[in-house]
PDB file of N, CA, C and O in Angstrom:
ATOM      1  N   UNK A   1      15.373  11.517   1.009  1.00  0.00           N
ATOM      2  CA  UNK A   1      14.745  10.237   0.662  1.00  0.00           C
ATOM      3  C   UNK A   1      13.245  10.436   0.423  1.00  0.00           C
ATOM      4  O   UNK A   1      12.688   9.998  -0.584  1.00  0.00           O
ATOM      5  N   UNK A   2      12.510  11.229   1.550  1.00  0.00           N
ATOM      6  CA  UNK A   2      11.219  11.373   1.182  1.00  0.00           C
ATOM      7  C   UNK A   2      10.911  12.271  -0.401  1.00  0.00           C
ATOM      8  O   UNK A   2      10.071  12.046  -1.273  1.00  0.00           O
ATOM      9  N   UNK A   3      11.912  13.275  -0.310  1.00  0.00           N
ATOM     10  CA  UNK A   3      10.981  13.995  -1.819  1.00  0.00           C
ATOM     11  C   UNK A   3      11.654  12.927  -3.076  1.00  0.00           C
ATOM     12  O   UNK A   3      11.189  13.187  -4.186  1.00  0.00           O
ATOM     13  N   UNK A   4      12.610  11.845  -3.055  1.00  0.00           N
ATOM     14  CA  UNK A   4      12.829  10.981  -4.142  1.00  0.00           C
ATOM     15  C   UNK A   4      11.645  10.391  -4.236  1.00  0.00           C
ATOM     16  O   UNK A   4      11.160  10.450  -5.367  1.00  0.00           O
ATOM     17  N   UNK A   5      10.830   9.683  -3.197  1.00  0.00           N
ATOM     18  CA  UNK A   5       9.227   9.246  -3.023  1.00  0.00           C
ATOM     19  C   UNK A   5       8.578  10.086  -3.373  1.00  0.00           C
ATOM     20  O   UNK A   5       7.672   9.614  -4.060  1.00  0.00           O
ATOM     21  N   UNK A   6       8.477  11.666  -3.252  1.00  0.00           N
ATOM     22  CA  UNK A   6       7.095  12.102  -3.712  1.00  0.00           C
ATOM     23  C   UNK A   6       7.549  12.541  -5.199  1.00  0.00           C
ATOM     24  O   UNK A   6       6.524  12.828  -5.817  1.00  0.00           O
ATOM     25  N   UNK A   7       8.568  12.685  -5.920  1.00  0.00           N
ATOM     26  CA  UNK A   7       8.947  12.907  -7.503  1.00  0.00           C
ATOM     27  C   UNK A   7       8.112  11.296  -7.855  1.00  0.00           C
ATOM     28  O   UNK A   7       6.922  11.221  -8.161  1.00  0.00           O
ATOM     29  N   UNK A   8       9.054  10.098  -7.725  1.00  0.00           N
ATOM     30  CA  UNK A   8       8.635   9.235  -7.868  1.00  0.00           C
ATOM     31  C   UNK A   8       7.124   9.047  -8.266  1.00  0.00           C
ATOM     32  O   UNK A   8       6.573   8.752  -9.326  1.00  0.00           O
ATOM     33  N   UNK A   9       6.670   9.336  -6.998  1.00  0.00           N
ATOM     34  CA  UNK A   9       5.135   9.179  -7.064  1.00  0.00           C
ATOM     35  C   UNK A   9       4.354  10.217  -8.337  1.00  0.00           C
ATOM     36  O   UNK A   9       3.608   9.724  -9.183  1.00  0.00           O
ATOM     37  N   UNK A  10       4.636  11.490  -8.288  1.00  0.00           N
ATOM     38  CA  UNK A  10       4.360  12.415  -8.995  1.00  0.00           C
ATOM     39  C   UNK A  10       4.679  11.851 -10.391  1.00  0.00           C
ATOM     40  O   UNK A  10       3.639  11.782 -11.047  1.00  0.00           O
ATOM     41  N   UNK A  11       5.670  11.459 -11.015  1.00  0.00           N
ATOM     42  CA  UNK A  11       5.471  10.807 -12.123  1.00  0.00           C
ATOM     43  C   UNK A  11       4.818   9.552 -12.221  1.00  0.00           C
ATOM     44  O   UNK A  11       4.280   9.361 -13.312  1.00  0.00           O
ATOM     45  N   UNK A  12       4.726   8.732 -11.465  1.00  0.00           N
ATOM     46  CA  UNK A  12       3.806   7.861 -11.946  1.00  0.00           C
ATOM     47  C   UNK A  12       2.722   8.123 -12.065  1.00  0.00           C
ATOM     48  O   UNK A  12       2.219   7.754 -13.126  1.00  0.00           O
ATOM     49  N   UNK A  13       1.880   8.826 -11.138  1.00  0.00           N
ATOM     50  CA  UNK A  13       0.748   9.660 -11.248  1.00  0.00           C
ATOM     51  C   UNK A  13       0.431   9.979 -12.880  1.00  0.00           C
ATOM     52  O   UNK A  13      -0.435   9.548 -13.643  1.00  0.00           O
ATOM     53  N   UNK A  14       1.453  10.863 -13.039  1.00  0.00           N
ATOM     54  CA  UNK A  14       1.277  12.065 -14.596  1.00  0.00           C
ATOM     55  C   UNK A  14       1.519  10.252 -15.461  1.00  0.00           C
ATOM     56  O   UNK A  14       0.545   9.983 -16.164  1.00  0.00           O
ATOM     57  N   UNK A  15       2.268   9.491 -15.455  1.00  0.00           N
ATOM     58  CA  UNK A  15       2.271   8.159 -16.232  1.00  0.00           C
ATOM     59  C   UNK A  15       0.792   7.670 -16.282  1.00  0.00           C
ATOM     60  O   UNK A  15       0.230   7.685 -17.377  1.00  0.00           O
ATOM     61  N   UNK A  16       0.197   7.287 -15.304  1.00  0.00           N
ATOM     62  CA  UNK A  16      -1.063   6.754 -14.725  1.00  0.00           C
ATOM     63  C   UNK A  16      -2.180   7.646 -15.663  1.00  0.00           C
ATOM     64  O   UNK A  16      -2.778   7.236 -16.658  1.00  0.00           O
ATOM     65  N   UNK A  17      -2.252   8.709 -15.166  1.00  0.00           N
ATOM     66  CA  UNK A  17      -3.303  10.095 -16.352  1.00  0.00           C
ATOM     67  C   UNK A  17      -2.747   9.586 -17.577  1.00  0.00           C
ATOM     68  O   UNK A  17      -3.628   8.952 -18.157  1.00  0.00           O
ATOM     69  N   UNK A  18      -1.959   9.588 -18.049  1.00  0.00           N
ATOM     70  CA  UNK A  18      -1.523   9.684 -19.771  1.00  0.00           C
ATOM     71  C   UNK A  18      -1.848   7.608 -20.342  1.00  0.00           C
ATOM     72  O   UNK A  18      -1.901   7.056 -21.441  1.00  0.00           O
ATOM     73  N   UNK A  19      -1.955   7.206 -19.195  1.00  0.00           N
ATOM     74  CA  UNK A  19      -2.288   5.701 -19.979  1.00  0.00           C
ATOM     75  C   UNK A  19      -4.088   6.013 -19.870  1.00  0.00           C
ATOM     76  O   UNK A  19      -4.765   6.079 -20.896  1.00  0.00           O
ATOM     77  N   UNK A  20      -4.467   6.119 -19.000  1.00  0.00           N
ATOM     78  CA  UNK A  20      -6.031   6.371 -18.831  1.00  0.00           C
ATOM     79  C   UNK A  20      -6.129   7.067 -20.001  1.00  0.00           C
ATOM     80  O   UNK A  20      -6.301   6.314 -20.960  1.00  0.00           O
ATOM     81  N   UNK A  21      -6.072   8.529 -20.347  1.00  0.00           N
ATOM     82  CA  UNK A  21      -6.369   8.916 -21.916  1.00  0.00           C
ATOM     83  C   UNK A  21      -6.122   8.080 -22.913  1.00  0.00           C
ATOM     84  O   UNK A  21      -6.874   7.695 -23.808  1.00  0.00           O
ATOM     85  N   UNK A  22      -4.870   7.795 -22.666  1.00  0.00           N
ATOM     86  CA  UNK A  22      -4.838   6.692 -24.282  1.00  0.00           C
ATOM     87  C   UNK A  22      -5.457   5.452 -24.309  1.00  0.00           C
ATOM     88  O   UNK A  22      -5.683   4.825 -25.344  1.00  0.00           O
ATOM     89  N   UNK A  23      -5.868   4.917 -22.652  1.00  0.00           N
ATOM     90  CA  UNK A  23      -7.080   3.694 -23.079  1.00  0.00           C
ATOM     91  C   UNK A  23      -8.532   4.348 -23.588  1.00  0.00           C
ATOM     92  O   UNK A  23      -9.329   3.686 -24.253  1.00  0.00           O
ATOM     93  N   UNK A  24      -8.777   5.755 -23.184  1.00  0.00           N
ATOM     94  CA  UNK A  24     -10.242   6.083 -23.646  1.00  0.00           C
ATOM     95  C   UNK A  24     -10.084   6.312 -25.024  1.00  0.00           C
ATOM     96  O   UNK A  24     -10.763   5.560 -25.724  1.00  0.00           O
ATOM     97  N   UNK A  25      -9.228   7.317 -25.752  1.00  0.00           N
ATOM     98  CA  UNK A  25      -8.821   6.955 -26.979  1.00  0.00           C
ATOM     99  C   UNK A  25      -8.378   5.840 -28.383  1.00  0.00           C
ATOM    100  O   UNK A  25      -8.364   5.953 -29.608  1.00  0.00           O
ATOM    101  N   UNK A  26      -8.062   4.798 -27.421  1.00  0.00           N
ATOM    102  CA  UNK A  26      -8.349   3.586 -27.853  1.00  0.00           C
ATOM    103  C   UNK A  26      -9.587   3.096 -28.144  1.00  0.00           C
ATOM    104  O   UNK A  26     -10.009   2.794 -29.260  1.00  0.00           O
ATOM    105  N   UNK A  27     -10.389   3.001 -26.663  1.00  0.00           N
ATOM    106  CA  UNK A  27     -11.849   2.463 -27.016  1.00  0.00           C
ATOM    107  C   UNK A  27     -12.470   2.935 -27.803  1.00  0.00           C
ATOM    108  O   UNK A  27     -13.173   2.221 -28.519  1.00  0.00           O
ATOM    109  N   UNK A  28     -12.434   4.582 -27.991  1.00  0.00           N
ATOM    110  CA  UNK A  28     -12.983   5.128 -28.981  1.00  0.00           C
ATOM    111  C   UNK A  28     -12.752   4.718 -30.162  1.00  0.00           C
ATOM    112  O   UNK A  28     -13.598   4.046 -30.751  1.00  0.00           O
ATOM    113  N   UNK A  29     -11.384   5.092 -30.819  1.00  0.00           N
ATOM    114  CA  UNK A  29     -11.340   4.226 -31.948  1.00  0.00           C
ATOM    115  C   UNK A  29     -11.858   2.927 -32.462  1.00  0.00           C
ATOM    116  O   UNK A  29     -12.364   2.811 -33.578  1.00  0.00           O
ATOM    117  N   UNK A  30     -11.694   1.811 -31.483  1.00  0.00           N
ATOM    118  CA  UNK A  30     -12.281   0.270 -31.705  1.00  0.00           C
ATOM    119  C   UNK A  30     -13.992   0.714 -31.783  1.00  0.00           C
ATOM    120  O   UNK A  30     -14.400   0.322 -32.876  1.00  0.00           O
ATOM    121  N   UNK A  31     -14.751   1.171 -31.254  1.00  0.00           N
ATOM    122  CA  UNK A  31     -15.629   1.602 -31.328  1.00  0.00           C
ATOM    123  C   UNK A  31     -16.164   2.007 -32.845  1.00  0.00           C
ATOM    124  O   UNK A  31     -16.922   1.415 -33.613  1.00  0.00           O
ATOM    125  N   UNK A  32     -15.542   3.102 -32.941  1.00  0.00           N
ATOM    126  CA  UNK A  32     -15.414   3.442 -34.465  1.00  0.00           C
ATOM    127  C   UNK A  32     -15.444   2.973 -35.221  1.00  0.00           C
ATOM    128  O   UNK A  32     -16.071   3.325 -36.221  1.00  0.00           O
ATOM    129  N   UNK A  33     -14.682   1.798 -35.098  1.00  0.00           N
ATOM    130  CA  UNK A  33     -13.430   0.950 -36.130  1.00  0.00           C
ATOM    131  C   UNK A  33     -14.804  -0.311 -36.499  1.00  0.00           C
ATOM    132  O   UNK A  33     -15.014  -0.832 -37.594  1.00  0.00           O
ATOM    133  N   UNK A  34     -15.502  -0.522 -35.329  1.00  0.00           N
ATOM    134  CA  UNK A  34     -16.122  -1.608 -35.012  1.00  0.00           C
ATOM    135  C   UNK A  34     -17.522  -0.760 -36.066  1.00  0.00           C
ATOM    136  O   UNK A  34     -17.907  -1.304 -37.101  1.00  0.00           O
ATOM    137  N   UNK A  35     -17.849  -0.029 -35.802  1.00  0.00           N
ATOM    138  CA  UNK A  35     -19.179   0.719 -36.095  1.00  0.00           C
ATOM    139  C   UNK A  35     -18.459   0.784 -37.863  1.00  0.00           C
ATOM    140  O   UNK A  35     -19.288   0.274 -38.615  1.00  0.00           O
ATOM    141  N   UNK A  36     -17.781   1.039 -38.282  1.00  0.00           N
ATOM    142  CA  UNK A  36     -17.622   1.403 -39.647  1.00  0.00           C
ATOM    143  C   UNK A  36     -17.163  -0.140 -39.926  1.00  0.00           C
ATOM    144  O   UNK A  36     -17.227  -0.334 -41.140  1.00  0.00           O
ATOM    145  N   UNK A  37     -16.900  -0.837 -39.510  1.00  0.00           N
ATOM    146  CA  UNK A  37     -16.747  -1.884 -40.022  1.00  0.00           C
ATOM    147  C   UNK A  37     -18.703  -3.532 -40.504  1.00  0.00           C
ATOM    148  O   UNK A  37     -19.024  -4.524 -41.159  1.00  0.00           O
ATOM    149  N   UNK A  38     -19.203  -2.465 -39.441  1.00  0.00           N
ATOM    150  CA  UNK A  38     -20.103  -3.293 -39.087  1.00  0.00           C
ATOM    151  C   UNK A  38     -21.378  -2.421 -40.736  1.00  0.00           C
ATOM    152  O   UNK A  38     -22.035  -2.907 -41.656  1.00  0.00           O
ATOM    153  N   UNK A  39     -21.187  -1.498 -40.410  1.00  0.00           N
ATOM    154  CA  UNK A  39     -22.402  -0.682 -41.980  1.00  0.00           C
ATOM    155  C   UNK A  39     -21.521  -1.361 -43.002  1.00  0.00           C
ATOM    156  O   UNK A  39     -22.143  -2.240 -43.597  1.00  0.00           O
ATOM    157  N   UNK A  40     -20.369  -1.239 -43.360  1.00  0.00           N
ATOM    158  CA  UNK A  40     -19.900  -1.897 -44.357  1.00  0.00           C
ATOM    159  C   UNK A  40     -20.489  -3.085 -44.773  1.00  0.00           C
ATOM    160  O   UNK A  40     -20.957  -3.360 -45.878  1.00  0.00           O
ATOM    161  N   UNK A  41     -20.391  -3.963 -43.457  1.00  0.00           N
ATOM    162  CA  UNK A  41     -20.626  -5.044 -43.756  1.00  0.00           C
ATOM    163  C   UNK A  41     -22.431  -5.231 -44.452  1.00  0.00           C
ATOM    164  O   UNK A  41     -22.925  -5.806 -45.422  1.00  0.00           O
ATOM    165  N   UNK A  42     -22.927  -4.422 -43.365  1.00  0.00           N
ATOM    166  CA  UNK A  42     -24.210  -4.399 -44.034  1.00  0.00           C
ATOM    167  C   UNK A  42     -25.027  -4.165 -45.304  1.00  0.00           C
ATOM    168  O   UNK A  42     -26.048  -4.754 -45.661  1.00  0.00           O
ATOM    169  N   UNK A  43     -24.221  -2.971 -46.038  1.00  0.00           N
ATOM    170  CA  UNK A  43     -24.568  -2.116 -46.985  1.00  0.00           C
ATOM    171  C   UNK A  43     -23.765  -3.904 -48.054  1.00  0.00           C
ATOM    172  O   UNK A  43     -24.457  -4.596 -48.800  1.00  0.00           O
ATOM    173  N   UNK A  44     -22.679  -4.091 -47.833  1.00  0.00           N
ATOM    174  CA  UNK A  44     -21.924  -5.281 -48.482  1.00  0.00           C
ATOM    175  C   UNK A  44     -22.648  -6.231 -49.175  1.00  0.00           C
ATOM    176  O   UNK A  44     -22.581  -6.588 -50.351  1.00  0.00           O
ATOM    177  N   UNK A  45     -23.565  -6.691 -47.978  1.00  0.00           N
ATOM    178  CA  UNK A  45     -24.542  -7.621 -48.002  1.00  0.00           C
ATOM    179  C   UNK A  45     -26.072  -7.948 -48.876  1.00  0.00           C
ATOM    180  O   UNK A  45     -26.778  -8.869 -49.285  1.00  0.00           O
ATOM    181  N   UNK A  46     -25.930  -5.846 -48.781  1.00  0.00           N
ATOM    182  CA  UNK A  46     -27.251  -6.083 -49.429  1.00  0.00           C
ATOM    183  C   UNK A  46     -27.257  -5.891 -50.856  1.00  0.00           C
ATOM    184  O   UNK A  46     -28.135  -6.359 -51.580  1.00  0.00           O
ATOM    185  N   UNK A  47     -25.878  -4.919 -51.435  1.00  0.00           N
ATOM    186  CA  UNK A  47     -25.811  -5.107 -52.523  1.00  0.00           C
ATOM    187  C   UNK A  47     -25.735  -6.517 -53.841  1.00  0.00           C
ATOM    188  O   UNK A  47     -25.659  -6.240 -55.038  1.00  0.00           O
TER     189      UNK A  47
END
C-alpha cells in the first residue's frame, strides 16, 4: 500500500514539473505574442 503512495506521488510530482514548464513556455510565448503584436501595431499606425 505504501509504495502504491510513493509511485502515486512520484508521478504526480514528474505531472506537477511538466505543467510548470509548459506554464513558463506559455508565458513566454504570450509575451512574445503580446510584444510582436504591440510594434505592429505601432509601426501600423504610423504609416
Amino acid at each position: 500500500m505504501l509504495e502504491f503512495f510513493k509511485k502515486g506521488w512520484e508521478i504526480t510530482a514528474q505531472n506537477y514539473n511538466f505543467m510548470l514548464k509548459y506554464w513558463y513556455v506559455w508565458q513566454i510565448m504570450i509575451v512574445i505574442f503580446a510584444a510582436v503584436a504591440w510594434i505592429y501595431y505601432k509601426f501600423k499606425n504610423q504609416i
